[in-house]
VEXDREN-2710 file (C-alpha; in Angstrom, 1 decimal):
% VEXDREN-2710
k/r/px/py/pz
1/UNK/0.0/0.0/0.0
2/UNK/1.8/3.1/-1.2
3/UNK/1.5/6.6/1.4
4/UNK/-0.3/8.7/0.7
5/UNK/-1.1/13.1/2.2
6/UNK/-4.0/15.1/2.5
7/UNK/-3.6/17.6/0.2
8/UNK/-3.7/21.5/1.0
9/UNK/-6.9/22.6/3.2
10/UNK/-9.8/23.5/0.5
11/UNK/-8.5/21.6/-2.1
12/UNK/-7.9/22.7/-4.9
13/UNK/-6.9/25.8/-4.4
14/UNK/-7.3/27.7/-7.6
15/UNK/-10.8/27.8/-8.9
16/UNK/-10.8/26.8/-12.7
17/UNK/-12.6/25.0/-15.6
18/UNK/-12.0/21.2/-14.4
19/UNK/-13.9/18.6/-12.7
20/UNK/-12.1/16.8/-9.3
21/UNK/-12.5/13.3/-8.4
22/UNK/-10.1/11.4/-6.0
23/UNK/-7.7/13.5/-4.2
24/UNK/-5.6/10.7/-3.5
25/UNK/-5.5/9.8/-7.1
26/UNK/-1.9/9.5/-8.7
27/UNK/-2.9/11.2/-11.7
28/UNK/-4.2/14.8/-12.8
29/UNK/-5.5/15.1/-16.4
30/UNK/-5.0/18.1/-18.8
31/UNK/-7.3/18.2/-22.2
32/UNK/-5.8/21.1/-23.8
33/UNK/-8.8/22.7/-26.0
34/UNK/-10.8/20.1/-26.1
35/UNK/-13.9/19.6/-24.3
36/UNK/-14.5/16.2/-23.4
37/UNK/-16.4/14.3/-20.5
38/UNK/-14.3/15.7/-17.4
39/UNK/-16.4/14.2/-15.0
40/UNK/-16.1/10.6/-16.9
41/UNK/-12.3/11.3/-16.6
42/UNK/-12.3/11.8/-13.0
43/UNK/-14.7/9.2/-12.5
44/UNK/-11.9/7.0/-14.3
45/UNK/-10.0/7.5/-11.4
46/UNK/-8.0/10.7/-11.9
47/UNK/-7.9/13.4/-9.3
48/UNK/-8.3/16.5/-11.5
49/UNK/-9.2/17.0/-15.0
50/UNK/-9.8/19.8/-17.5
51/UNK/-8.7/21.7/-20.2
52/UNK/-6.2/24.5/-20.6
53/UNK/-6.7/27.1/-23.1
54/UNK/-3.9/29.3/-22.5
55/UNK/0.3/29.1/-21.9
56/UNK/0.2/31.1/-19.0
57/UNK/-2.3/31.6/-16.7
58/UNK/-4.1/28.2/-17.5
59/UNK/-0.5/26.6/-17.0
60/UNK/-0.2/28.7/-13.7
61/UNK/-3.5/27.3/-12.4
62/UNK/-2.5/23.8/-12.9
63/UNK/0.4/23.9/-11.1
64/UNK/-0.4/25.9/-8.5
65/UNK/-3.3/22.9/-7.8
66/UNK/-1.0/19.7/-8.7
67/UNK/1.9/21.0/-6.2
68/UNK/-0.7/21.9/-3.3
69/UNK/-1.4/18.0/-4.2
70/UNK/0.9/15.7/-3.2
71/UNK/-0.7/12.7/-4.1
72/UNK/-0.4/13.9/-7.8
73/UNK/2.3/11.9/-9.5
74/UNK/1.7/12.0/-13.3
75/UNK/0.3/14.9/-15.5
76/UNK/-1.5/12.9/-18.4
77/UNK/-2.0/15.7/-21.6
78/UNK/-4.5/14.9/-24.3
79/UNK/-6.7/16.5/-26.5
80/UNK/-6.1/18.7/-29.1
81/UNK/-3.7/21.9/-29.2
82/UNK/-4.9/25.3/-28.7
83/UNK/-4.1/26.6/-32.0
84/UNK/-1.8/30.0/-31.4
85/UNK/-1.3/29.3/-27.9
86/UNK/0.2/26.0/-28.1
87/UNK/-0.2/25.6/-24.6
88/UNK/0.4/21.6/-24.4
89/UNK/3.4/22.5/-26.0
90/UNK/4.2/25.1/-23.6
91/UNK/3.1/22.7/-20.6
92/UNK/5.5/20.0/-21.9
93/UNK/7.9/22.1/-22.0
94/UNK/8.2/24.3/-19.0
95/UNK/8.3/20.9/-17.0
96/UNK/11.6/20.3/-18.9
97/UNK/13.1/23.3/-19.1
98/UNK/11.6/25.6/-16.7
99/UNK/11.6/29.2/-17.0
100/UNK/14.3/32.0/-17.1
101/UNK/13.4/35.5/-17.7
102/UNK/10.0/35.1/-16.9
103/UNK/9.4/33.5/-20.1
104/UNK/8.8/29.6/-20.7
105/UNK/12.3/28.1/-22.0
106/UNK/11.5/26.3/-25.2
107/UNK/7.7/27.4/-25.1
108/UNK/6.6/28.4/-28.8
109/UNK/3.0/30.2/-27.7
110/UNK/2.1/33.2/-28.2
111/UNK/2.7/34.6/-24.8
112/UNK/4.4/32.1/-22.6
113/UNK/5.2/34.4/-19.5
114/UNK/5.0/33.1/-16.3
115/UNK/4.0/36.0/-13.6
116/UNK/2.9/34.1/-10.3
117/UNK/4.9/31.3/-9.7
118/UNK/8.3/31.6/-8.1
119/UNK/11.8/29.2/-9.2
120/UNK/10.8/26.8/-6.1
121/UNK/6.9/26.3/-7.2
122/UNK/8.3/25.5/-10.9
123/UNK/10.9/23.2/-9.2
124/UNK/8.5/21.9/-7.3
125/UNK/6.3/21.3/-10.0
126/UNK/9.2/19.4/-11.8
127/UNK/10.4/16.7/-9.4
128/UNK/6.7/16.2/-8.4
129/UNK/5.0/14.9/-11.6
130/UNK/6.1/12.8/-14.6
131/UNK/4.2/14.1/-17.5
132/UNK/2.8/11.7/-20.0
133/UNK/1.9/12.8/-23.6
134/UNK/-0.9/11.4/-25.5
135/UNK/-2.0/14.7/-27.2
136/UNK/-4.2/14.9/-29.9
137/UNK/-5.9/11.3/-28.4
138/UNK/-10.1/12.6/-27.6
139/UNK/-11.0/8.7/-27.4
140/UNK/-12.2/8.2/-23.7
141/UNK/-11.2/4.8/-24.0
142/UNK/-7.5/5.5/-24.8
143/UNK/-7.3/8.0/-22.1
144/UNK/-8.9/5.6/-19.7
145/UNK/-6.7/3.2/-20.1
146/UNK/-4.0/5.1/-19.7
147/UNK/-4.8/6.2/-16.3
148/UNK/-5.3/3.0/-15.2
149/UNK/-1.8/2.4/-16.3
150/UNK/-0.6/5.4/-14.2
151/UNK/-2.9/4.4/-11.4
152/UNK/-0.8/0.7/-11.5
153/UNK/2.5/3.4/-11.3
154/UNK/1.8/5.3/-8.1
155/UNK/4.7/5.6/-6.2
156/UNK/2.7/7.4/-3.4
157/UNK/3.1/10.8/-2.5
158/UNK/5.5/13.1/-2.9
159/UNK/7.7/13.3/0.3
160/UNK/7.1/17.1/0.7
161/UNK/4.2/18.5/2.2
162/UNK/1.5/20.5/0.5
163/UNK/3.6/23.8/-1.4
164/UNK/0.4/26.6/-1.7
165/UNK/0.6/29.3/-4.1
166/UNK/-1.6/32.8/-5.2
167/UNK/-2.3/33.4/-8.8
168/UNK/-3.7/36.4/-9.2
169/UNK/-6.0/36.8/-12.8
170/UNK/-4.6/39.6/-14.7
171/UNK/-6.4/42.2/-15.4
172/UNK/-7.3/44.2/-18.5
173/UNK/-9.9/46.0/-20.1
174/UNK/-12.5/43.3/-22.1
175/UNK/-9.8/40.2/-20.0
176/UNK/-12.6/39.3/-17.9
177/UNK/-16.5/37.9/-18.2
178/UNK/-18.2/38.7/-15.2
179/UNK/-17.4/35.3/-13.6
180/UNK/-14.4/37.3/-13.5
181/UNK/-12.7/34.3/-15.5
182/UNK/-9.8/35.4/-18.0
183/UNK/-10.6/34.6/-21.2
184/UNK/-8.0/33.5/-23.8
185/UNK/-6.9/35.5/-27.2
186/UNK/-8.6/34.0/-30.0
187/UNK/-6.4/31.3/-32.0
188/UNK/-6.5/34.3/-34.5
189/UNK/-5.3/36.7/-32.5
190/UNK/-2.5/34.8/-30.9
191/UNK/-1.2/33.8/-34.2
192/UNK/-0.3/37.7/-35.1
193/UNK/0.9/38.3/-31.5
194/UNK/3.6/35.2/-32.2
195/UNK/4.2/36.7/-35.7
196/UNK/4.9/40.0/-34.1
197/UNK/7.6/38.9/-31.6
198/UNK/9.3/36.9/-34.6
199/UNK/8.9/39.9/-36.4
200/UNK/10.4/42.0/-33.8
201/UNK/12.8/39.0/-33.1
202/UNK/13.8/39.4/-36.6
203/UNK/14.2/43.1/-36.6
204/UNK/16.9/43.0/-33.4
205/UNK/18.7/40.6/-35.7
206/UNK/19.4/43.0/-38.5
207/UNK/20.1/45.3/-36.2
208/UNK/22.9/43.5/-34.9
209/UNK/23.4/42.4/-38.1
210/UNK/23.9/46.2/-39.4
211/UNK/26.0/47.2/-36.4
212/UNK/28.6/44.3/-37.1
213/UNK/28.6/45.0/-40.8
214/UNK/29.2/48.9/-39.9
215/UNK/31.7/47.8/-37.3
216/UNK/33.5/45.7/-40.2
217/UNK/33.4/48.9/-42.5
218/UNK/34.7/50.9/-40.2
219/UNK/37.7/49.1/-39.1
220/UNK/38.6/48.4/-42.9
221/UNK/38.5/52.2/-43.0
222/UNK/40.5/52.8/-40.0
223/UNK/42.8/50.4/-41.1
224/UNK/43.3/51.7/-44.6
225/UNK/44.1/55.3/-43.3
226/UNK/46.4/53.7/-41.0
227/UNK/48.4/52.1/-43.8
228/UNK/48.4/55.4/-46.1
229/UNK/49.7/57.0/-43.2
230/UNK/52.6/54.6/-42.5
231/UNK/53.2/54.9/-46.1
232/UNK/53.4/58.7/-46.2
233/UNK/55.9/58.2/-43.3
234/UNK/58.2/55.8/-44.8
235/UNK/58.0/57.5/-48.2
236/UNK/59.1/60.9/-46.2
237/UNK/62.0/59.1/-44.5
238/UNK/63.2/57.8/-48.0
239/UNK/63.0/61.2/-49.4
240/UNK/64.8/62.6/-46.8
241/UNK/67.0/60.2/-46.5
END
């Protein structure tokens, strides 16, 4: 019989768009954009399932929930990708790389800054959970099966206690329904804000790219006075001489 903890008083402790079954269950389920049967997930035997629409808050909410979790060993993603966002992409990997500068190392979404969870909470997140890929899979049977695999897996819990986080819901004006839920860019609109930051990405290049070149210019005119010079000099003592 592996240990098991009581997770963090109230649990979970971020309020989102997921369904909760087990708290003691090994396994937390992600669905990415997709919408399918949550409940029939949980039922299955996970502890938590949902979806995740966005690479930064959504991805903020999830871990602030699995690591206030201990009994959360394995992250299962499936479902489809959020087009423009790619946050299963992101998800992935943020859990292998982690995050410097506030930004997701490998991420390729749109906007994959990190604003509410510290280096330990990311750490955290990583030695915690293995996570298992099966995205673009929306057959319940698949994913059932899969957590029954995991389930078979369970080490127990993690051997630290409960780690509790805030995430505070950025603001903005049109960010928020009145449920005071954060709603994502449109696929659309997170497409041009990626094109813009490799446009702008693009832009610092040349730049660099022009400096160098200007640099290179320079010096070969620097150097070419230089040499007339010496030759003026050496032509002047052979005169004189």
């Amino acid at each position: 019989m592996v240990e098991k903890k009581s997770p963090a008083s109230g649990w979970p402790i971020v309020q989102g768009d997921f369904h909760t079954g087990d708290a003691q269950s090994c396994v937390g389920v992600v669905t990415m954009g997709s919408h399918l049967d949550e409940q029939g997930i949980c039922d299955a035997g996970a502890a938590i399932a949902g979806s995740c629409k966005t690479e930064n808050l959504g991805l903020e909410k999830i871990i602030a929930n699995v690591i206030s979790n201990p009994n959360i060993r394995f992250i299962l993603c499936c479902g489809t990708e959020v087009k423009g966002h790619l946050s299963g992409q992101s998800f992935i990997a943020l859990h292998e790389g982690g995050v410097s500068g506030g930004k997701i190392v490998g991420a390729q979404g749109a906007i994959p800054f990190i604003e509410n969870l510290s280096d330990e909470a990311i750490k955290r997140f990583q030695e915690q959970v293995e996570m298992v890929n099966i995205m673009e899979s929306e057959d319940m049977g698949a994913i059932k099966a899969k957590i029954d695999e995991l389930k078979a897996r369970d080490p127990g819990a993690f051997g630290a206690e409960p780690m509790i986080v805030e995430v505070k819901e950025a603001g903005g004006a049109g960010a928020e329904e009145a449920t005071g839920e954060v709603q994502p860019l449109s696929g659309e609109l997170a497409l041009v804000h990626a094109r813009m930051k490799v446009i702008e990405r693009m832009v610092t290049d040349i730049g660099y790219r022009n400096k160098f070149a200007a640099g290179v210019y320079a010096g070969k005119i620097e150097g070419l006075m230089i040499g007339l010079i010496v030759s003026f000099v050496i032509l002047g003592f052979i005169l004189l001489g």
